[in-house]
N, CA, C and O of each residue as an XYZ file, in Angstrom:
288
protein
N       0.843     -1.176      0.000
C       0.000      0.000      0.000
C       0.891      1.242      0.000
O       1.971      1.405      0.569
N       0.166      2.111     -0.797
C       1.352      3.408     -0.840
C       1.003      4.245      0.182
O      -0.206      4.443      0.058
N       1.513      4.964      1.324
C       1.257      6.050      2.008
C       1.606      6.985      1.348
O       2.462      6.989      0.464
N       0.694      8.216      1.890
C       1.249      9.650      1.331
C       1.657     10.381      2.230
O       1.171     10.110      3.328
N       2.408     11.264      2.208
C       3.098     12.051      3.069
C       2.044     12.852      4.067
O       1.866     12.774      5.283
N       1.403     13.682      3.002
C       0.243     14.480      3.762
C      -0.640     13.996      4.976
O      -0.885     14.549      6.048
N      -1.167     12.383      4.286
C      -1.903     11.523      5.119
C      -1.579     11.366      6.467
O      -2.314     11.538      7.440
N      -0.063     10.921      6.422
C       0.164     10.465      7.534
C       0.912     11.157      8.680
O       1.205     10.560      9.716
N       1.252     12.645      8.412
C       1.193     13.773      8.602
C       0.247     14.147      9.281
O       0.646     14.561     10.370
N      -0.945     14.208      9.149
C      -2.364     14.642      9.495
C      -2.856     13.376     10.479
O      -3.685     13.446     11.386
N      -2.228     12.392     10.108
C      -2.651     11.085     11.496
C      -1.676     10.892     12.190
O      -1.801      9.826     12.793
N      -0.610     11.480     12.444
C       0.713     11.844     13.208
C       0.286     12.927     13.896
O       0.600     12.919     15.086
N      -0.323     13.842     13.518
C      -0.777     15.048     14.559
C      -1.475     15.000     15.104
O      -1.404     15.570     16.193
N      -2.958     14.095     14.630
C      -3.713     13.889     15.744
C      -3.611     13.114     16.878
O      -4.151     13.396     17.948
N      -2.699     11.813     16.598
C      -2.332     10.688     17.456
C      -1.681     11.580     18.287
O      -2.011     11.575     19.473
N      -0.745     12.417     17.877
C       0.149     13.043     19.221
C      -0.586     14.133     20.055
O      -0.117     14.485     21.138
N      -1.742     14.674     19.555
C      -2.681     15.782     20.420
C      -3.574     14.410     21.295
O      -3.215     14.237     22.460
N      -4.459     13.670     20.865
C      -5.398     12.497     21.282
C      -4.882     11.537     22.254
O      -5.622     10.768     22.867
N      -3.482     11.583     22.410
C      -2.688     10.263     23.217
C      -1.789     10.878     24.138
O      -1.153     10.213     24.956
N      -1.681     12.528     24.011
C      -0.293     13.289     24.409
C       1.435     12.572     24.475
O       2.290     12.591     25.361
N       1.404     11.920     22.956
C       2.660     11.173     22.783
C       3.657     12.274     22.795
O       3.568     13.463     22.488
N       4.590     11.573     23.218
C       6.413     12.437     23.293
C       7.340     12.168     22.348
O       8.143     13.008     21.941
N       7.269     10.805     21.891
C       8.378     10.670     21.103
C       8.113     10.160     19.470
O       7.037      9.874     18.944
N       9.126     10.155     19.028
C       8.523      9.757     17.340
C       8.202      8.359     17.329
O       7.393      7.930     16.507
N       8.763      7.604     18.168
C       8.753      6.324     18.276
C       7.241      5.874     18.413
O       6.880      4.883     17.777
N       6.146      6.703     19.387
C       5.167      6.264     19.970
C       4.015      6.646     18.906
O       3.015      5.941     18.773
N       4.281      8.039     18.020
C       3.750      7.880     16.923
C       3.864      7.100     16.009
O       2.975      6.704     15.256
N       5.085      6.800     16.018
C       5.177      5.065     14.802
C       3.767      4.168     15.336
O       2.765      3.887     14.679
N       3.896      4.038     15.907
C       3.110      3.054     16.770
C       1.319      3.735     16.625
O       0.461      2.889     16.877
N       0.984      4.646     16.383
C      -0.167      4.891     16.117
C      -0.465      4.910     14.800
O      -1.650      4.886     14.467
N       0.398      4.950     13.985
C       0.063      4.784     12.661
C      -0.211      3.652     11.897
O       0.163      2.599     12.412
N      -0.957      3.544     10.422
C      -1.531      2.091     10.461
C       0.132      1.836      9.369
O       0.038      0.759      8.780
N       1.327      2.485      9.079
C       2.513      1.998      8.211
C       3.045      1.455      9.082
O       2.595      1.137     10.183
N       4.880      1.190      8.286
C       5.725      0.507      9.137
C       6.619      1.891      9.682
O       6.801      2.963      9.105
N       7.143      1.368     11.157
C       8.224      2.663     10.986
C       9.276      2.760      9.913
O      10.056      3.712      9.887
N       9.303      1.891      9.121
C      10.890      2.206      7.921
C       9.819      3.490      7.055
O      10.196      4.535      6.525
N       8.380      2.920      7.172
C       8.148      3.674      5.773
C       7.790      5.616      6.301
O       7.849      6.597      5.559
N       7.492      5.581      7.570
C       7.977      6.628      8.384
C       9.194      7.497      8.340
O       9.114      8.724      8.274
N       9.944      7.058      8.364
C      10.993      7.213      8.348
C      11.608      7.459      6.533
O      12.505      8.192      6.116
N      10.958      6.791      6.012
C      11.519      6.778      4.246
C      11.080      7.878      4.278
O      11.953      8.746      4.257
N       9.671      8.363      4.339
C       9.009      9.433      4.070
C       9.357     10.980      4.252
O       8.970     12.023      3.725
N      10.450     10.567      5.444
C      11.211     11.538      6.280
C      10.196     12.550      6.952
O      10.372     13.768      6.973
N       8.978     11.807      7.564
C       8.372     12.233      8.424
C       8.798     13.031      9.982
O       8.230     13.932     10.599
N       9.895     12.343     10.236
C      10.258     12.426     11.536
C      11.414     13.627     11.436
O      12.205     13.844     12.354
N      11.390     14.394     10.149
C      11.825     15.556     10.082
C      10.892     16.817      9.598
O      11.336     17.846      9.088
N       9.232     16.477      9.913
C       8.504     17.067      9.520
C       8.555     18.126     10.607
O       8.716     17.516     11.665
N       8.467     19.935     10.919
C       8.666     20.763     11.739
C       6.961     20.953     12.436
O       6.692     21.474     13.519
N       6.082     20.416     11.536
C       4.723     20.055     11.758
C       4.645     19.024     13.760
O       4.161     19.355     14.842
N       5.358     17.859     13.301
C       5.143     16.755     14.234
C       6.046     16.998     14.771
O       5.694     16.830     15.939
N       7.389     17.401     14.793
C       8.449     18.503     16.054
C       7.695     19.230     16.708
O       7.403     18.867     17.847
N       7.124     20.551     16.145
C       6.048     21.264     17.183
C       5.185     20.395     17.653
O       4.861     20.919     18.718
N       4.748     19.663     17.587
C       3.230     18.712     18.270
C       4.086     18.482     19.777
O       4.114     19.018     20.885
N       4.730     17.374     19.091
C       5.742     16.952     20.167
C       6.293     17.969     21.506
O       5.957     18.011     22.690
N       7.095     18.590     20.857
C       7.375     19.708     21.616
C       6.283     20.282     22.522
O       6.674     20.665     23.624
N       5.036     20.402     22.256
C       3.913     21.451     22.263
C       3.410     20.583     23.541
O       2.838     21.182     24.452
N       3.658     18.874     23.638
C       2.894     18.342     24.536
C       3.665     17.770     25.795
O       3.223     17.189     26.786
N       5.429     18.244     25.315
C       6.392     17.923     26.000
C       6.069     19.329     27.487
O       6.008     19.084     28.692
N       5.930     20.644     26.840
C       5.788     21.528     27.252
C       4.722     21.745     28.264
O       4.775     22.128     29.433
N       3.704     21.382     27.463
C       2.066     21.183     28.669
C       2.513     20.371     30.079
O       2.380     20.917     31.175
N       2.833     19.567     29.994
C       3.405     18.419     30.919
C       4.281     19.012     31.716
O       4.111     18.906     32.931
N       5.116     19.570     31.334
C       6.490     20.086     32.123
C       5.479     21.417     32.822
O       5.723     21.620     34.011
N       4.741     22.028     32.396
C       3.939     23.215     33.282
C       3.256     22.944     33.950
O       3.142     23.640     34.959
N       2.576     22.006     33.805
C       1.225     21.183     34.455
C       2.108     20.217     36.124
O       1.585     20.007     37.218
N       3.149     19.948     35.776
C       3.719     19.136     36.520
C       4.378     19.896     37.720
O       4.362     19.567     38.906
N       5.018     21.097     37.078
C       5.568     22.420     38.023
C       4.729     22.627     38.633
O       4.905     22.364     39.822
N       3.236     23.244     38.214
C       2.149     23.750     38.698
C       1.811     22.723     40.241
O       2.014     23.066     41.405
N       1.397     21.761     39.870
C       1.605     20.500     40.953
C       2.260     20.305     42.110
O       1.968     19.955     43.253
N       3.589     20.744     41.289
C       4.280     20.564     42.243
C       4.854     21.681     43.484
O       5.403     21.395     44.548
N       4.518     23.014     42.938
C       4.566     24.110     43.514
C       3.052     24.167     43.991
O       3.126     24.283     45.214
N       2.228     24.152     43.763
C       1.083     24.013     44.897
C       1.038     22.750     45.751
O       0.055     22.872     46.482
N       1.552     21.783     45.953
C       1.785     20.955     46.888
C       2.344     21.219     48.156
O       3.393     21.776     48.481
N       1.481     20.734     48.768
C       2.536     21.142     50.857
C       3.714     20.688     50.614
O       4.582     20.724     51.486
């Protein structure tokens, strides 16, 4: 089956907003390809799914401070 770039692009961004994934690895894993073909595609240099990533790395790290600075 051929993937398209765009496609899986657009199901790489949602998996990582819907699951709050961190790494490229865990989006492999939500997608219905293989990771080689991920990777062929040179997805995992898309600045699209870097910001996602980043974006949910960030929530976490504030959310967690927050926590932890209002804690006795």
């Amino acid at each position: 089956m051929a993937y398209k770039y765009k496609n899986l692009e657009k199901e790489s961004l949602e998996a990582i907003v819907k699951y709050k994934l961190f790494f490229i690895a865990d989006v492999c894993s939500y997608l219905p390809c293989h990771y080689a073909t991920f990777y062929d595609l040179k997805l995992h240099e898309s600045d699209a799914i870097k910001d996602a990533l980043t974006k949910v790395k960030t929530d976490l790290k504030v959310s967690m401070r927050s926590k932890w600075y209002k804690s006795s």
